[in-house]
C-alpha angles and dihedrals in degrees: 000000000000116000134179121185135193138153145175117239129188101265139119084227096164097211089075096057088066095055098256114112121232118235138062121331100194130085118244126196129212108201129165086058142103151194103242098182138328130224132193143184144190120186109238106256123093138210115193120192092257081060083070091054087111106043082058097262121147123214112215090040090065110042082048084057110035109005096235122135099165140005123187129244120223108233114257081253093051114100122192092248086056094059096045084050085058101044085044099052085059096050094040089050093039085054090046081240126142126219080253097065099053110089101178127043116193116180124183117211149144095182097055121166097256140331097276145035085046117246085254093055085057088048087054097053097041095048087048098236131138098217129137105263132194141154135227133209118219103130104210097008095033091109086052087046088045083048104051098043093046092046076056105059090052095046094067098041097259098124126007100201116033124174121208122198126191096191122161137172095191090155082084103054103026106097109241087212086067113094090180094057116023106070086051093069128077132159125255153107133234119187136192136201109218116188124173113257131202089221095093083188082083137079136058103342097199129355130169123191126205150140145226106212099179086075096086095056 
């Protein structure tokens, strides 16, 4: 697999004013690891484009400009931590692999239940592990950076089995009165099972990390 990553944090880096982005330019490369399984997982209601008649959407504009014809809202009961559990219970049962196996828990999130314990700290106790469990905050690149430091950490023999988790509830945080922005966001987690492999033919190919700091001006 082939994988770019780059994302805007809050900063006044000036390097970004100038229209380079801040970061690394090189491509890195994570071999010796591989994708066990994956998991996913929607909550059940839908919202379909007609359901954004009132707030002015149109319909047929979105889906010309984006593609999208529905995204899915997390019940007021449903936590982001709720959602990755669920996400992770299909990947763990999909690689064969028990909650005891997995030694790392990355989770990527800007809607996490709270400020602290971390989301993946929730995960951890809900899936009944003792790992090690953070989260990181990359907002549209956060899973690629969760994948790229967990496959890290197994790479160099730090941990054998990681989980990574993407899990957002943005139905909560997007403002309903923005035309540009609320029919993007949707709820939803998608989780991987990364072990370390003795093909060293596998693993992240070619990655490449950076920011835009100016985004958060």
């Amino acid at each position: 697999m082939s994988i770019s990553v780059d994302s805007t944090n809050n900063s006044d880096a000036s390097p970004a004013r100038s229209g380079q982005v801040s970061g690394r330019s090189r491509l890195g490369q994570l071999t010796g690891i591989e994708i066990m399984a994956t998991g996913s997982y929607v909550p059940e209601a839908v919202v379909a484009n007609e359901d954004l008649a009132e707030l002015g959407c149109d319909s047929e504009w979105i889906v010309q400009r984006t593609g999208i014809r529905q995204r899915r809202r997390a019940s007021p009961e449903q936590a982001t931590s709720d959602l990755a559990l669920r996400a992770a219970e299909q990947c763990l049962q999909r690689a064969g692999a028990s909650p005891a196996e997995v030694d790392l828990i990355v989770v990527a999130t800007i809607t996490p239940d709270q400020a602290t314990p971390s989301t993946a700290c929730h995960l951890q106790r809900a899936l009944g592990c003792v790992a090690p469990a953070m989260d990181i905050n990359a907002a549209c690149a956060g899973f690629m950076y969760a994948l790229v430091t967990a496959g890290q950490f197994v790479a160099n023999g730090s941990a054998k089995c990681a989980l990574v988790v993407g899990a957002e509830v943005m139905s909560r945080t997007v403002n309903p009165a923005d035309q540009k922005t609320y029919p993007l966001f949707g709820d939803g987690a998608g989780a991987v099972l990364l072990r370390a492999s003795e093909d060293h033919s596998k693993g992240l190919l070619s990655y490449t990390l950076g920011a835009e700091g100016c985004g958060g001006q």
